[in-house]
KESE-856770 format. One record per residue: residue in three letters; residue number from 1; x, y, z of N, C-alpha, C in turn. Coordinates in nm, 3 decimals. Each point is the difference from the previous one (the first is absolute). Layout:
N
SITE, code, pos, n_xx, n_yy, n_zz, ca_xx, ca_yy, ca_zz, c_xx, c_yy, c_zz
SITE, ala, NUM, X, Y, Z, X, Y, Z, X, Y, Z
...
# end
This chain:
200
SITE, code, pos, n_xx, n_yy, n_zz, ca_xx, ca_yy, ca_zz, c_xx, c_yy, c_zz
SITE, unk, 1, -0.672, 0.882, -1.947, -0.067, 0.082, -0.098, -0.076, -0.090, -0.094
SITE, unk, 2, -0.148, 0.029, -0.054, -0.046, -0.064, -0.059, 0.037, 0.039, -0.135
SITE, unk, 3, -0.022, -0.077, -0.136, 0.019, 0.020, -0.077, -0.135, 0.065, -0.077
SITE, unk, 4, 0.026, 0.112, -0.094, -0.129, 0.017, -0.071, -0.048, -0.118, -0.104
SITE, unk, 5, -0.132, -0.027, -0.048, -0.014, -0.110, -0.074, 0.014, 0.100, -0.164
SITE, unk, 6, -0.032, 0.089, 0.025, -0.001, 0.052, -0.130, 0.139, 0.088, -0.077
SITE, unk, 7, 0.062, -0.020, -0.129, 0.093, -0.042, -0.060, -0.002, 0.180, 0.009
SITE, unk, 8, 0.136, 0.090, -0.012, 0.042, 0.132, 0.010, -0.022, 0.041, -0.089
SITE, unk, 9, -0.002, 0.146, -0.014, -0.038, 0.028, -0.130, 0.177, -0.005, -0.115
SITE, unk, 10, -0.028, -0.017, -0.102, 0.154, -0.039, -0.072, 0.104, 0.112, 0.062
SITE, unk, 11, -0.041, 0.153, 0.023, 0.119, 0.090, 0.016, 0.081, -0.010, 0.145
SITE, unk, 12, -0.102, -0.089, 0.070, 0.038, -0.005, 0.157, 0.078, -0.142, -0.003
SITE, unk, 13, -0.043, -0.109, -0.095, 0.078, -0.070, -0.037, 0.120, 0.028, 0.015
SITE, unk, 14, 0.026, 0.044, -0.143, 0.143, 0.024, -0.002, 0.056, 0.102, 0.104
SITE, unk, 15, -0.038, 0.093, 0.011, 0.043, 0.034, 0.146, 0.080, -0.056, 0.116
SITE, unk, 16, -0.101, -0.107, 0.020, 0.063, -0.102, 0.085, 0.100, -0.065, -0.037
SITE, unk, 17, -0.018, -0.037, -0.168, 0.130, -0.079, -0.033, 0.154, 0.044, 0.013
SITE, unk, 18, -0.008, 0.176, -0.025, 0.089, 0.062, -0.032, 0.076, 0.042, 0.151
SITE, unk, 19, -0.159, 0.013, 0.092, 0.053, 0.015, 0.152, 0.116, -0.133, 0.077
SITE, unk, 20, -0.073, -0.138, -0.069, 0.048, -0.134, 0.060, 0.158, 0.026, -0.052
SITE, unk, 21, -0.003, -0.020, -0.162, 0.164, 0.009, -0.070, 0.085, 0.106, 0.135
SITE, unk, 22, -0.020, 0.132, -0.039, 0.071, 0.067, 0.165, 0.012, -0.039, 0.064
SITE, unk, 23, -0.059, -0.027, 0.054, 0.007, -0.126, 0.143, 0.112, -0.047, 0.013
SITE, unk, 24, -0.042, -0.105, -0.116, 0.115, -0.144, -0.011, 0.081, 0.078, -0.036
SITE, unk, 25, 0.097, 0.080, -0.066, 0.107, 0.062, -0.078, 0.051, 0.061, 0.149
SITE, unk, 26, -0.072, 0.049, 0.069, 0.070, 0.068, 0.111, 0.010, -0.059, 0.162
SITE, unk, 27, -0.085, -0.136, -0.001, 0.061, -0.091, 0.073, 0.079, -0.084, -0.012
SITE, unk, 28, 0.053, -0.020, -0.156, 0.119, -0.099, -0.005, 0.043, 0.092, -0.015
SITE, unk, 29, 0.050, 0.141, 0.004, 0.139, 0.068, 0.018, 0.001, 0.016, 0.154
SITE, unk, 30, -0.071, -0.034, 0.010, 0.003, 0.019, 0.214, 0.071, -0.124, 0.024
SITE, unk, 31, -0.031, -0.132, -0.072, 0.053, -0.101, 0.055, 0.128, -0.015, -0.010
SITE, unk, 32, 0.055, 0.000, -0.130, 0.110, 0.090, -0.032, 0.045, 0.043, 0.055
SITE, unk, 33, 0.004, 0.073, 0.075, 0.086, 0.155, 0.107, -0.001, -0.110, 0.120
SITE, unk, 34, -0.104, -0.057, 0.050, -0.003, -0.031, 0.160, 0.057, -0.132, -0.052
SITE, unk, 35, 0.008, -0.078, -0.110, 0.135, -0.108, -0.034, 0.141, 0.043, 0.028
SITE, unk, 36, 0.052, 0.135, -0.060, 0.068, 0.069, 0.007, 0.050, 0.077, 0.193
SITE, unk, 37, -0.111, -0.100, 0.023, 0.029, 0.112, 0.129, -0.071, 0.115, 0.083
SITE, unk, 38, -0.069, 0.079, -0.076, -0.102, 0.081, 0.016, -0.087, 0.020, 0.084
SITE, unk, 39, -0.022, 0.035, 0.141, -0.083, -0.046, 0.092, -0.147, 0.108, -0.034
SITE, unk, 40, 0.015, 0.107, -0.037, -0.092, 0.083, -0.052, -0.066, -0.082, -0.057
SITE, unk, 41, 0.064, -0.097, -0.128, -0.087, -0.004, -0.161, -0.111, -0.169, 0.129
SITE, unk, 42, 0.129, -0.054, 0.034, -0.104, -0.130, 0.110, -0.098, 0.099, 0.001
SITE, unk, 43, -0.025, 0.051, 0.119, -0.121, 0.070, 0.013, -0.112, 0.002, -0.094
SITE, unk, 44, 0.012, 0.122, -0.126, -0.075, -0.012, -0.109, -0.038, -0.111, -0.097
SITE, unk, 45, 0.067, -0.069, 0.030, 0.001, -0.175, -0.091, -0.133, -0.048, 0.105
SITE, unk, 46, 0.001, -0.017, 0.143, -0.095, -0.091, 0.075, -0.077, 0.076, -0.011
SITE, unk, 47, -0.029, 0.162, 0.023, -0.119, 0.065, -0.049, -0.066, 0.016, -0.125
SITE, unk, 48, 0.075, -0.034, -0.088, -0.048, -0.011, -0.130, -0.082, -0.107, -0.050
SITE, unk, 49, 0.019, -0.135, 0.073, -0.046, -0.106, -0.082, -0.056, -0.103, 0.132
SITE, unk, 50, -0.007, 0.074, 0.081, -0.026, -0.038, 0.165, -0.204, -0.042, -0.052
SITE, unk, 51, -0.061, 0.104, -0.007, -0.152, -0.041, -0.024, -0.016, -0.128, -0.122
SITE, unk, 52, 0.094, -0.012, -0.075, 0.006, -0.092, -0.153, 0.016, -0.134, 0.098
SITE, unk, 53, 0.081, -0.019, 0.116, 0.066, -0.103, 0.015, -0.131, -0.119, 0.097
SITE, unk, 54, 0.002, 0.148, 0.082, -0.168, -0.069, 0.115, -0.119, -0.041, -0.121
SITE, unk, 55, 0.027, 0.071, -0.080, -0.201, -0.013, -0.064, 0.049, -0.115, -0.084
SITE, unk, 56, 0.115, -0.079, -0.065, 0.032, -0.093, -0.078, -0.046, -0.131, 0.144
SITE, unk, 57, 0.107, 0.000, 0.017, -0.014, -0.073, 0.154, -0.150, -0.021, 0.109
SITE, unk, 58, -0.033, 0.106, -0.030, -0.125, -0.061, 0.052, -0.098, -0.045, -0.086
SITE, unk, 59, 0.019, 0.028, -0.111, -0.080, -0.111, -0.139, 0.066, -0.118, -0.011
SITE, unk, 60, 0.150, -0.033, 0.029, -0.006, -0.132, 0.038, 0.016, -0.105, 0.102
SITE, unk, 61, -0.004, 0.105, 0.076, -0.026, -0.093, 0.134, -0.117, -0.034, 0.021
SITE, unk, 62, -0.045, -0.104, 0.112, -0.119, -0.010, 0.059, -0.041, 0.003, 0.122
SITE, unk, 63, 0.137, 0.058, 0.066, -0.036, 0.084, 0.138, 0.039, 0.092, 0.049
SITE, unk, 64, -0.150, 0.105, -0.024, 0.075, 0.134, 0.051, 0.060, 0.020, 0.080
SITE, unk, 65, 0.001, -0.062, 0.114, 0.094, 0.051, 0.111, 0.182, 0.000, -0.014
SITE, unk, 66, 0.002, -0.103, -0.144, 0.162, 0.006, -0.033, 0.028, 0.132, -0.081
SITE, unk, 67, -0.058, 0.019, -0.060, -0.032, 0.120, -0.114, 0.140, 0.100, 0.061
SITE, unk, 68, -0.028, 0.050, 0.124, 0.141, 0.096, 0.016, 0.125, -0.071, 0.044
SITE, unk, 69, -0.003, -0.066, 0.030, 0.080, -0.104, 0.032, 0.081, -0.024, -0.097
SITE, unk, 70, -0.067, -0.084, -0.127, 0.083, -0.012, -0.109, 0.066, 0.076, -0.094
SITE, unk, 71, -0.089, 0.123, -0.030, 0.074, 0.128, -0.058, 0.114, 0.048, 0.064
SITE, unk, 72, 0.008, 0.025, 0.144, 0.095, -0.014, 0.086, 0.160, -0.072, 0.003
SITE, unk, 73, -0.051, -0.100, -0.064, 0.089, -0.156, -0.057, 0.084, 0.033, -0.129
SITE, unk, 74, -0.135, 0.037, -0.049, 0.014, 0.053, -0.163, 0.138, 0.093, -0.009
SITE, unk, 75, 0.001, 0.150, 0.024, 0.061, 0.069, 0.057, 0.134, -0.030, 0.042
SITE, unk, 76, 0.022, -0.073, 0.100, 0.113, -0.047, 0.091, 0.059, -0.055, -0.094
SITE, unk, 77, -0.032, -0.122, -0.073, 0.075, -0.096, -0.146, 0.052, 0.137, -0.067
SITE, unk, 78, -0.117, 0.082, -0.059, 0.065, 0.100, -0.071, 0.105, 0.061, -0.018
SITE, unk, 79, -0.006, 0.070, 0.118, 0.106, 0.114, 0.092, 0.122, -0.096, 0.004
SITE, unk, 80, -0.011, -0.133, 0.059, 0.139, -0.127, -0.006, 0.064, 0.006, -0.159
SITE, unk, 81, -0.075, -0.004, -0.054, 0.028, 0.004, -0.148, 0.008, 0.063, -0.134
SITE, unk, 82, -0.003, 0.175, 0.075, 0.014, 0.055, -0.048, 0.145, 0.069, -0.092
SITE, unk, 83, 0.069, -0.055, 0.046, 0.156, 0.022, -0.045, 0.004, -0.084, -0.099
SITE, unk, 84, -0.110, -0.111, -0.045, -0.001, -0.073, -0.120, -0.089, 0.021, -0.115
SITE, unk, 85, -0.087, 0.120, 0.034, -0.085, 0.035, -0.067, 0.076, 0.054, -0.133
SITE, unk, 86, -0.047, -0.029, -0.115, 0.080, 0.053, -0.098, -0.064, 0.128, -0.082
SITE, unk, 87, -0.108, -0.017, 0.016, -0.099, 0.061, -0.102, -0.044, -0.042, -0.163
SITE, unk, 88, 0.012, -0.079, 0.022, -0.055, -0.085, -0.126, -0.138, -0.020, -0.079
SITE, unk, 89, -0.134, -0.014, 0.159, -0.089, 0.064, 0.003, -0.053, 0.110, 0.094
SITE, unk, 90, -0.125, 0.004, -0.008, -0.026, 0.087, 0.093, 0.048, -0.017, 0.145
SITE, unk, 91, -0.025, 0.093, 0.077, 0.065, -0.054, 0.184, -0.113, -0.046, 0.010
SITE, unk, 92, -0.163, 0.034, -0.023, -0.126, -0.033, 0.027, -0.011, -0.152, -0.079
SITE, unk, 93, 0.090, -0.069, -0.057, -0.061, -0.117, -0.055, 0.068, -0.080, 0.069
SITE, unk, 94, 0.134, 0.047, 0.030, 0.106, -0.078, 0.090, -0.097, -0.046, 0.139
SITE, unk, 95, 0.000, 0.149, 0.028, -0.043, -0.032, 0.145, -0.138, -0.057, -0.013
SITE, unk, 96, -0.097, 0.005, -0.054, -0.163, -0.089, -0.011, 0.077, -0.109, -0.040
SITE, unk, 97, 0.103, -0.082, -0.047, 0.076, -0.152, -0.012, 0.032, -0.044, 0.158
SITE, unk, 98, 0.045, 0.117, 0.070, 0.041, -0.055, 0.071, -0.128, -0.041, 0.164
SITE, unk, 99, -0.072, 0.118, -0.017, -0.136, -0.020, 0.021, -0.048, -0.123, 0.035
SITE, unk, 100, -0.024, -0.033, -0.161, -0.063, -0.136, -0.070, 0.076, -0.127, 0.110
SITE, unk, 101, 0.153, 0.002, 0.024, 0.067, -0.074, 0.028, -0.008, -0.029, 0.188
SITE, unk, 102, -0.026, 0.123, 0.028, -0.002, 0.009, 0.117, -0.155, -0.064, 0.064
SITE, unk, 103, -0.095, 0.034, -0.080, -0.122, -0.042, 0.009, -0.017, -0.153, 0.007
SITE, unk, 104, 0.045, -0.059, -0.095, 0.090, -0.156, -0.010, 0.053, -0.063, 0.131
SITE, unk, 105, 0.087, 0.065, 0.023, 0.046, -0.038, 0.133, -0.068, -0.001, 0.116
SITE, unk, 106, -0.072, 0.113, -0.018, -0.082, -0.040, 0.143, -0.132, -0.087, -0.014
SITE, unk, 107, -0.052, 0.001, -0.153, -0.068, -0.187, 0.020, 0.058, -0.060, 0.057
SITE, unk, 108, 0.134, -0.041, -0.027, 0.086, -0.129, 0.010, -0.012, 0.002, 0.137
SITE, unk, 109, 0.045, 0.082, 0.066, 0.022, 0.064, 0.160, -0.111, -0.104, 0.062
SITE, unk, 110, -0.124, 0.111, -0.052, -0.120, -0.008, 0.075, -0.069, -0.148, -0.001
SITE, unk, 111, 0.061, -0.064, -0.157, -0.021, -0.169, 0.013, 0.086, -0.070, 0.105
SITE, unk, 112, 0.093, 0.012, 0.042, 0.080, -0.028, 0.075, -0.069, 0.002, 0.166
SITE, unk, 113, -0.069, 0.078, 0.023, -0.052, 0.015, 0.149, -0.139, -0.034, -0.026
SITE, unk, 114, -0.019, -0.080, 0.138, -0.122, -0.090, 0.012, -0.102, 0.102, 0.039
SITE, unk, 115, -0.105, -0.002, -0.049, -0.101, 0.096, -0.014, -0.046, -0.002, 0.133
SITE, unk, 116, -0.070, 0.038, 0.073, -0.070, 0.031, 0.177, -0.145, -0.007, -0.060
SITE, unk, 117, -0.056, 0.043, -0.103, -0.152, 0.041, 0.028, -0.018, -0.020, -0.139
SITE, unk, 118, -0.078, -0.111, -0.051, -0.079, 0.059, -0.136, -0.050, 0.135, -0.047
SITE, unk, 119, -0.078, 0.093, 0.093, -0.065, 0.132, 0.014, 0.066, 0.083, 0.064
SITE, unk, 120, 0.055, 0.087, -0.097, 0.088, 0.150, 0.080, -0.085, 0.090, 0.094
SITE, unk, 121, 0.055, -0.004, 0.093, -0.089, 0.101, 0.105, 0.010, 0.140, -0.074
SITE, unk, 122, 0.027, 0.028, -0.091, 0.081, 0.181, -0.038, -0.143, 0.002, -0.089
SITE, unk, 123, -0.091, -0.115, -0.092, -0.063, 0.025, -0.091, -0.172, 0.121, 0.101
SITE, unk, 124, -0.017, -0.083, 0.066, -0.153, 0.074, 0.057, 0.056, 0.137, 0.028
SITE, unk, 125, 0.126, -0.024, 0.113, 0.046, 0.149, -0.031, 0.035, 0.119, -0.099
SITE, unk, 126, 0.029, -0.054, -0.111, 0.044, 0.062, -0.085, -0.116, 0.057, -0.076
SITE, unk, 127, -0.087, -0.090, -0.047, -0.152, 0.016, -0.066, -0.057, 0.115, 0.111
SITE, unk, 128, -0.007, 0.004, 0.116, -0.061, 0.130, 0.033, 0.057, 0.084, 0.050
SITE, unk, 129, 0.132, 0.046, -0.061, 0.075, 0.133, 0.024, -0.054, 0.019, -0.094
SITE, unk, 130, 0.000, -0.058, -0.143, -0.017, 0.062, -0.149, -0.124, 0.111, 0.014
SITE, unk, 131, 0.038, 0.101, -0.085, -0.037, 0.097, -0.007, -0.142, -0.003, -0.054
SITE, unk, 132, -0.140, 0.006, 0.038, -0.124, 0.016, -0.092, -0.059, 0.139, -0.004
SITE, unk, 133, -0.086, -0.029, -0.150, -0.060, 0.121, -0.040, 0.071, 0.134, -0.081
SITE, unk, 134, 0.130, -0.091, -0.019, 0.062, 0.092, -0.087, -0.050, -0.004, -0.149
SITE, unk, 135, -0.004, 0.076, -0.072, -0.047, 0.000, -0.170, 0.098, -0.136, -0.068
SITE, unk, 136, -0.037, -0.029, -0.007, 0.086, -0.090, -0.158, 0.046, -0.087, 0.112
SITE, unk, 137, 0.022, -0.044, 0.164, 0.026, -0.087, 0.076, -0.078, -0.129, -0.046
SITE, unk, 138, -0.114, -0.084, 0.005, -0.044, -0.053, -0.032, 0.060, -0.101, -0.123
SITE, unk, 139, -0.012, 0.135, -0.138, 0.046, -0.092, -0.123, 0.178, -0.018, 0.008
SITE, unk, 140, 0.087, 0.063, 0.088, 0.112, -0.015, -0.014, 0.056, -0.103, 0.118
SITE, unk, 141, -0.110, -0.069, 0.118, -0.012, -0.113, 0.051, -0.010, -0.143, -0.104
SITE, unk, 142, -0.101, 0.040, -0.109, -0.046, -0.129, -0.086, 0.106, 0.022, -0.156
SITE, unk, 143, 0.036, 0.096, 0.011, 0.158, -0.030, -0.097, 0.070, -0.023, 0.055
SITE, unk, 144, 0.064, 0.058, 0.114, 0.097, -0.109, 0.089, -0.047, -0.170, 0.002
SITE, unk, 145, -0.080, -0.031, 0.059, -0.024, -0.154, -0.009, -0.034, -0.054, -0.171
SITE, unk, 146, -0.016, 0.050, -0.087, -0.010, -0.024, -0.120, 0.104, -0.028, -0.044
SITE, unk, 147, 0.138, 0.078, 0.014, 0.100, 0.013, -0.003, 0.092, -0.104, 0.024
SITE, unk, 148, -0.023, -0.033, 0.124, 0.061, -0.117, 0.132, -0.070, -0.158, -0.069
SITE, unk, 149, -0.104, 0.050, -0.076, -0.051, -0.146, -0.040, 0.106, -0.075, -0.173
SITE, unk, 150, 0.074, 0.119, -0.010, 0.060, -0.003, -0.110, 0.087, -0.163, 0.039
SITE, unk, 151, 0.041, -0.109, -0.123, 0.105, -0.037, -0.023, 0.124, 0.080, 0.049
SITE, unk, 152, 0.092, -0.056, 0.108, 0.120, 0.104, 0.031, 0.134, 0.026, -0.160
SITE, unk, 153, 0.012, -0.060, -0.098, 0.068, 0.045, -0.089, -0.077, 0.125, -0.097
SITE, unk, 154, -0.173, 0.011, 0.058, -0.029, 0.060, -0.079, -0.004, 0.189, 0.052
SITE, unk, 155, -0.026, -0.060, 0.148, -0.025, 0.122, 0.073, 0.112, 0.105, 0.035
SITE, unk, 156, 0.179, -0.096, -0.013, 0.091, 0.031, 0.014, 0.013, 0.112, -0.116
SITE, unk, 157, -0.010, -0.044, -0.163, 0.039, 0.086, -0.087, -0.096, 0.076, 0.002
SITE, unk, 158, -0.143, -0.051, 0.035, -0.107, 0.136, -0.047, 0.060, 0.146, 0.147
SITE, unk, 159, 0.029, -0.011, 0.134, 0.070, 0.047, 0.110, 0.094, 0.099, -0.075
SITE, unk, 160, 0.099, -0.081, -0.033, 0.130, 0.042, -0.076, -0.050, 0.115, -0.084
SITE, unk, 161, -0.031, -0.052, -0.125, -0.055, 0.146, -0.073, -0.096, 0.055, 0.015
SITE, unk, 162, -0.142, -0.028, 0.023, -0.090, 0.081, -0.005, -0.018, 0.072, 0.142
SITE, unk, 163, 0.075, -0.050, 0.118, -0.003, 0.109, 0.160, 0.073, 0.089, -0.011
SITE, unk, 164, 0.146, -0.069, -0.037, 0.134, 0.060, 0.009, 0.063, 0.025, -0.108
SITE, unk, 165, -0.063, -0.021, -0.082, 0.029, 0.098, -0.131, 0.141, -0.022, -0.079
SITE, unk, 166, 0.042, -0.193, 0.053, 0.131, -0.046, -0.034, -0.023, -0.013, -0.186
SITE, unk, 167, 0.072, 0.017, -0.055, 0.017, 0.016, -0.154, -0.015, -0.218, -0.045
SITE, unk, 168, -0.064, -0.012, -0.068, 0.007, -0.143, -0.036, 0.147, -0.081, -0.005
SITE, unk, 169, 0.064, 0.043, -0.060, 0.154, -0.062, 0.013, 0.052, -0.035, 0.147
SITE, unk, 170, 0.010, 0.124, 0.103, 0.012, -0.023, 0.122, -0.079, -0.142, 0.054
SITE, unk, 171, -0.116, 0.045, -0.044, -0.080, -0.095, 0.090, 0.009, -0.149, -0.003
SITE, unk, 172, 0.023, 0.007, -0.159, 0.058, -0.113, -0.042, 0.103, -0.093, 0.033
SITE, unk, 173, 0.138, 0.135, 0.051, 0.091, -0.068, 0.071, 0.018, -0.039, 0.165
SITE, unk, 174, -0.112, 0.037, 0.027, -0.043, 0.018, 0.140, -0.083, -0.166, 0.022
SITE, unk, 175, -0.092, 0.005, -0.082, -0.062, -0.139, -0.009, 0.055, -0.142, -0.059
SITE, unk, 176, 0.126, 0.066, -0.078, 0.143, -0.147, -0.064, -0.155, -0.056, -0.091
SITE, unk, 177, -0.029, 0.088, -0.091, -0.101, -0.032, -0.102, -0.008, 0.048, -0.118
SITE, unk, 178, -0.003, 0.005, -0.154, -0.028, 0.064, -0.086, -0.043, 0.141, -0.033
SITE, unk, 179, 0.020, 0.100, -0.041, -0.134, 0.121, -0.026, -0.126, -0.063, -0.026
SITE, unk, 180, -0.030, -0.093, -0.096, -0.063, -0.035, -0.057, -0.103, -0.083, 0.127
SITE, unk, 181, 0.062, -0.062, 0.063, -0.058, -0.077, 0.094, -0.026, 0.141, 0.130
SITE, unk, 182, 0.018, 0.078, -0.028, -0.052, 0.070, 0.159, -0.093, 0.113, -0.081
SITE, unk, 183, -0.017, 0.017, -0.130, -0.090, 0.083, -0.085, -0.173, -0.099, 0.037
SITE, unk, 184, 0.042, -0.130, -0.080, -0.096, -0.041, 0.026, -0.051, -0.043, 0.165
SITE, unk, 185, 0.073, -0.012, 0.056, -0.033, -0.022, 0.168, -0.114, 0.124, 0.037
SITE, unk, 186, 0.058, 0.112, -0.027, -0.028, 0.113, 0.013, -0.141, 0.033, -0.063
SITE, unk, 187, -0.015, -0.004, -0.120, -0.133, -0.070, -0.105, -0.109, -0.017, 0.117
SITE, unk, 188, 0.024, -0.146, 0.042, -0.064, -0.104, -0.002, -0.041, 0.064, 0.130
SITE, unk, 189, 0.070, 0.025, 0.103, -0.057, 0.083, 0.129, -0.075, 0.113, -0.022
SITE, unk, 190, 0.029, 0.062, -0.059, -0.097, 0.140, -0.043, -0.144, -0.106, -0.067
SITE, unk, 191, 0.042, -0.045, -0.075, -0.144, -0.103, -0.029, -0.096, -0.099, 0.092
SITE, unk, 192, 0.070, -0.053, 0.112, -0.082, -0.069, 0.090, -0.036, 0.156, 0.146
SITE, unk, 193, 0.115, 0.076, -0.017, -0.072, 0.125, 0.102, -0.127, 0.010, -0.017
SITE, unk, 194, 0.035, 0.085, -0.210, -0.157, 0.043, -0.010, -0.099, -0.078, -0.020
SITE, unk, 195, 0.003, -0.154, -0.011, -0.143, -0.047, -0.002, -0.023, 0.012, 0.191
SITE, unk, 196, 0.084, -0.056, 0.055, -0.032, -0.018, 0.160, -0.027, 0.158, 0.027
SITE, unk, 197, 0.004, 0.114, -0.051, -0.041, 0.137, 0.052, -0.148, 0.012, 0.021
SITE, unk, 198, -0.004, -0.041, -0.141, -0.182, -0.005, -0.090, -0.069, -0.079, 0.091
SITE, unk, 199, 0.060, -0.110, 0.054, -0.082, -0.089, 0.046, -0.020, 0.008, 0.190
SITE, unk, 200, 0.085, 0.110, 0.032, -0.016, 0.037, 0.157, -0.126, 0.108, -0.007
# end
């Protein structure tokens, strides 16, 4: 899904904000229950925060083809560790930590095995499945790569809150960084976006 470039109007804002809080309030009582045991609440926990986990993950990965793979990963740690979940924070900050962690690992992984090909055979392919001539396709191609051109500490927190709608504190603890330091991260990306917007 592309993102719109233009900011909601304030009532849809909060909307969303008030929609996200639900969310989170009723997927950590899912996690909760399926900690507890719960095979129902499992269910609603991976459907709940299942799209949060791929679209984080594939902002920080850099190959799509792991993208389900690792959410997959993501998940599995989870579900293992769910009987330790306490609720302390959200289940959605827990699990985007653990995300984060899993994503980690499969650098490490993927440094570990000797590469075959400088050039992925998946890229020519991939470039012409993509969809053309859709409305707003185009500019949501050159915010994606605008995006991707980000500093990765910067693109991580701007991801965090401004895609996924993670609250600054979270994100904060997600990145083992300050508020203060992922406010301004956050800043500073919205500031090199919009000059690089102006200038495409």
């Amino acid at each position: 899904m592309i993102p719109s470039t233009l900011p909601a109007p304030r009532d849809e804002t909060d909307r969303a904000v008030t929609d996200r809080t639900a969310t989170d309030r009723a997927a950590t009582a899912w996690a909760l229950a399926a900690g507890a045991g719960d095979a129902v609440a499992v269910e609603h926990f991976v459907r709940a925060l299942h799209r949060d986990v791929l679209r984080y993950v594939a902002h920080l990965c850099a190959d799509p083809q792991a993208v389900d793979d690792l959410a997959q990963d993501t998940f599995l740690r989870a579900l293992g560790s769910l009987h330790r979940f306490e609720g302390r924070s959200s289940a959605r900050a827990w699990l985007l930590a653990i995300a984060r962690r899993a994503v980690i690992d499969g650098y490490r992984c993927a440094a570990a095995r000797p590469r075959l090909s400088d050039l992925p055979d998946w890229e020519p392919a991939a470039e012409l499945a993509q969809p053309r001539g859709l409305p707003g396709f185009d500019d949501g191609v050159a915010l994606l790569d605008l995006l991707a051109a980000l500093p990765a500490e910067r693109r991580e927190v701007f991801v965090l809150t401004q895609l996924l709608g993670v609250p600054y504190a979270e994100a904060a603890a997600l990145s083992d960084c300050p508020v203060g330091t992922v406010r301004s991260r956050v800043a500073r990306a919205r500031e090199t976006l919009a000059a690089q917007w102006a200038a495409v």
